[in-house]
C-alpha positions in Angstrom: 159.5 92.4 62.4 159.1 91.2 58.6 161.4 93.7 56.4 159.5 92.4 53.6 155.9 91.7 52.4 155.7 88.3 52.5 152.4 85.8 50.7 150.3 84.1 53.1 147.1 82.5 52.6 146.7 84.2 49.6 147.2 87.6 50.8 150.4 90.1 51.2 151.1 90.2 54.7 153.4 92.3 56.7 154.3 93.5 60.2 155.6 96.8 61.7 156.6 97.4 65.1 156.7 101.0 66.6 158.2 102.3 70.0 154.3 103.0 71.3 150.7 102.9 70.7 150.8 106.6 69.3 153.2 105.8 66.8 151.3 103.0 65.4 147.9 104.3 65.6 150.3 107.7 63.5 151.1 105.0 60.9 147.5 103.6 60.5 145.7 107.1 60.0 148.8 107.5 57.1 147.6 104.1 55.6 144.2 104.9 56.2 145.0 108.3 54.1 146.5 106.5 51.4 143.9 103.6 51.0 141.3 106.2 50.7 143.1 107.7 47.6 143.6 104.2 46.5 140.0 103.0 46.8 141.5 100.0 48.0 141.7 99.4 51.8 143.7 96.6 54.2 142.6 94.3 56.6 144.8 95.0 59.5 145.3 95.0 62.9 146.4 96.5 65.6 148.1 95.7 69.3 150.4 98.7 71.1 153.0 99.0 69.4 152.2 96.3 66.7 150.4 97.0 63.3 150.1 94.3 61.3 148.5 94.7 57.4 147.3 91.7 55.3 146.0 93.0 51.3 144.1 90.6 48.9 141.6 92.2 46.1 138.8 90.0 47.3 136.4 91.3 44.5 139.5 88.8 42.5 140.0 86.6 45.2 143.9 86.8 44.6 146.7 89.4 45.2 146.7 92.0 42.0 148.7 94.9 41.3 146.8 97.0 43.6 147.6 95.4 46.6 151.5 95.8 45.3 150.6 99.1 44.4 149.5 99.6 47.8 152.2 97.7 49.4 155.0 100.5 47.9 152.5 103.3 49.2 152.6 101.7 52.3 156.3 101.6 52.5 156.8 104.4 51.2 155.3 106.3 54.2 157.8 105.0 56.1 161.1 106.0 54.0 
């Protein structure tokens, strides 16, 4: 698992691995929670145990401070 968000293809990117399906699906209705306040919402995905989270501002077509802003939200749900 990536400890750290990490730039691909022009988007932050991370990947969080749980011990089951219930704890990821837990995590993504957090994320889903926060991206809502945000008005700025992931592209992600989601296999068992596996959550993985990609964030690009594609009204810029580049990474801004909101997808880091989002990125500390996002971490910070799992401190």
């Amino acid at each position: 698992m990536n400890s750290e968000w990490q730039e691909i293809d022009g988007a932050l990117h991370k990947k969080f691995e749980f011990r089951d399906f219930a704890e990821a699906f837990a995590f993504m209705t957090r994320v889903a929670a926060v991206a809502e306040q945000q008005n700025h919402h992931p592209d992600w995905s989601n296999s068992w145990n596996i959550v993985e989270i990609s964030l690009c501002s594609h009204d810029k077509g580049a990474i801004t401070q909101r997808d880091h802003d989002l990125a500390i939200a996002i971490d910070e749900l799992l401190a």
